[in-house]
C-alpha positions as CSV (number, residue, x, y, z in Angstrom):
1,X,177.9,-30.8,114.9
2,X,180.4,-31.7,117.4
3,X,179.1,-35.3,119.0
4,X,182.5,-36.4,119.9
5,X,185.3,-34.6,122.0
6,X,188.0,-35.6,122.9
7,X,189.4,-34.1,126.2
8,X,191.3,-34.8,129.4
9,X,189.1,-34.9,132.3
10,X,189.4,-35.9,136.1
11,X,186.0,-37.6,137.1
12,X,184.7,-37.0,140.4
13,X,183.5,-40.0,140.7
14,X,186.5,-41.9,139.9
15,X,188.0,-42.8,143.3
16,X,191.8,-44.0,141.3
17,X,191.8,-39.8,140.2
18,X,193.4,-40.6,137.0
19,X,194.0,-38.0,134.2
20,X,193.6,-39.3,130.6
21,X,192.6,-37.9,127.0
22,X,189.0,-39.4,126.8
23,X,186.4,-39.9,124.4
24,X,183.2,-38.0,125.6
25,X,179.9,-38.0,123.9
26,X,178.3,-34.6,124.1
27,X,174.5,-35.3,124.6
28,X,173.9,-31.1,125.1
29,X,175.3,-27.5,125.1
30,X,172.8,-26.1,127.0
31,X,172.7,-22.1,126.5
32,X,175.9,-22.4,125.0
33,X,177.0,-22.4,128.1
34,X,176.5,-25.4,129.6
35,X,178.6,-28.6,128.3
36,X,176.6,-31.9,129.2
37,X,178.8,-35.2,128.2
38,X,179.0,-38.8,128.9
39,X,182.3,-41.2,128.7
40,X,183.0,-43.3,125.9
41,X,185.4,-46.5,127.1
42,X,186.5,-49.1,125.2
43,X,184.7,-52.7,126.1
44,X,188.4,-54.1,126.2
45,X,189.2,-55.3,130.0
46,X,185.5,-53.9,131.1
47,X,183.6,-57.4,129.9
48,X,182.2,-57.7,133.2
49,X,181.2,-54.8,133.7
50,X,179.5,-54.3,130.3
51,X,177.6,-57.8,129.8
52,X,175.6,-59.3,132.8
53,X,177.0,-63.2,134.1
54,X,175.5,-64.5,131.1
55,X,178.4,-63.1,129.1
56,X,175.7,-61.8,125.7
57,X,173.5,-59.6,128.2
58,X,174.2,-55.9,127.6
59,X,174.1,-54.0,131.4
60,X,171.1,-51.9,130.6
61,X,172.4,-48.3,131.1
62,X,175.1,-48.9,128.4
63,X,175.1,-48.5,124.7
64,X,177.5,-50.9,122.7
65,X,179.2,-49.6,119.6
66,X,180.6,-52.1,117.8
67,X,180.5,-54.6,114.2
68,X,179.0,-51.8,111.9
69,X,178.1,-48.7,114.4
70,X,181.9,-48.9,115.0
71,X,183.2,-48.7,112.3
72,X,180.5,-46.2,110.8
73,X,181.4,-44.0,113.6
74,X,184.9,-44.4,113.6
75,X,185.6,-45.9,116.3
76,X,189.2,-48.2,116.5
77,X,187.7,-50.4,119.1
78,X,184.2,-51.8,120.2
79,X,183.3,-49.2,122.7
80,X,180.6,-48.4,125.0
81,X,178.9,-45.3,126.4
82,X,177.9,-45.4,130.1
83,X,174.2,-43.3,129.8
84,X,173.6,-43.6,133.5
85,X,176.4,-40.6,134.4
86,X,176.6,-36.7,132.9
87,X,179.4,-35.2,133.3
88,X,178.4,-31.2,133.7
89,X,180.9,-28.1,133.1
90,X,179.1,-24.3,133.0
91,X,181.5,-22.5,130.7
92,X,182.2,-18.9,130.3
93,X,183.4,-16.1,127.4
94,X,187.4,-17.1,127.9
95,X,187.0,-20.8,126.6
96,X,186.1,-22.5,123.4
97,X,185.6,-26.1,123.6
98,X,185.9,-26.0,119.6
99,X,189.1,-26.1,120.1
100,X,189.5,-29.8,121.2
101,X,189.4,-32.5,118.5
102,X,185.8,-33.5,118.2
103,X,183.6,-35.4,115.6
104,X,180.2,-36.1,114.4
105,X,178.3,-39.4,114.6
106,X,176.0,-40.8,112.5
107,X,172.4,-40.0,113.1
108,X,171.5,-43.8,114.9
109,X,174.0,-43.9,117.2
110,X,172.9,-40.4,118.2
111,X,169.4,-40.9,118.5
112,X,170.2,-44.1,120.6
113,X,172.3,-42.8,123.0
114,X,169.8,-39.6,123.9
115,X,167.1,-42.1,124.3
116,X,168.8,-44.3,126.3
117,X,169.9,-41.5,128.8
118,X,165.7,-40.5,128.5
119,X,165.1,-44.0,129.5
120,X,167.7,-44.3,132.5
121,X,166.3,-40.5,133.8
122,X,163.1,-42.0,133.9
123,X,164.2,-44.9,135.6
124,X,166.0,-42.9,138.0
125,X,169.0,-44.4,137.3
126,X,171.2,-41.4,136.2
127,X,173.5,-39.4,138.3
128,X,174.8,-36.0,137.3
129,X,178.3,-35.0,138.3
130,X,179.9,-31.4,137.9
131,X,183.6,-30.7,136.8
132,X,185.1,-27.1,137.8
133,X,186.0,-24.8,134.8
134,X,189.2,-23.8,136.5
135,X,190.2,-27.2,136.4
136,X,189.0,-28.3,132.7
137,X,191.2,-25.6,131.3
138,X,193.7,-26.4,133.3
139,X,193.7,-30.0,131.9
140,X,192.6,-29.1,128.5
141,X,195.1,-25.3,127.9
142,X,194.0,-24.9,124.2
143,X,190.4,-24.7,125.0
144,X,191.5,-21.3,126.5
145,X,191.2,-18.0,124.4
146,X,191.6,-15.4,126.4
């Protein structure tokens, strides 16, 4: 099971239109077609935007990984997961995002990062963006295999 890919992606929603390797957490294929993900950032230099003025307050759409999780899940730094934005790309026949380095999680860091994208859906706090095909392959050339 792939939970972890690593890819270079351009987010819409990035006004500074940076290009980068990324960690993304995939929360669905959907029809094997349909790759559903959500960035992973390190907490590093993003303090105040992950923990309210209080400085131990977690910002609720978040989901820390750090002490234990991280290093059960392999992560080099304490990291977070932002559960409040998809990222959505419909793939086709002439890619295979297999190809990209990827990874499993464990089972509770899983089941806590699904429910607390449930939870910020139901809030009506999420916001879904879509990334072109054209331009993931062009980013990411090995996923392509034909």
């Amino acid at each position: 099971m792939m939970d972890i890919l690593i890819c270079r992606v351009r987010y819409p929603n990035d006004p500074s239109e940076k290009l980068l390797a990324h960690q993304q957490f995939v929360a669905d294929f959907l029809e094997e077609d349909i790759l559903v993900f959500y960035s992973v950032s390190s907490i590093f230099g993003k303090e105040e935007r992950v923990y309210k003025p209080d400085g131990k307050t977690i910002n609720d759409e978040y989901v820390l990984i750090i002490g234990t999780e991280q290093q059960q899940n392999k992560f080099s730094v304490p990291s977070f997961i932002d559960c409040s934005k998809s990222y959505k790309i419909q793939l086709d026949s002439t890619v295979s995002v297999g190809n990209l380095t990827n990874r499993s999680c464990t089972p509770t860091l899983r089941e806590s990062v699904k429910n607390k994208i449930l939870d910020m859906k139901k809030m009506g706090k999420h916001t879904e963006y879509s990334i072109s095909l054209s331009d993931f392959k062009k980013f990411n050339k090995k996923i392509s295999i034909i």
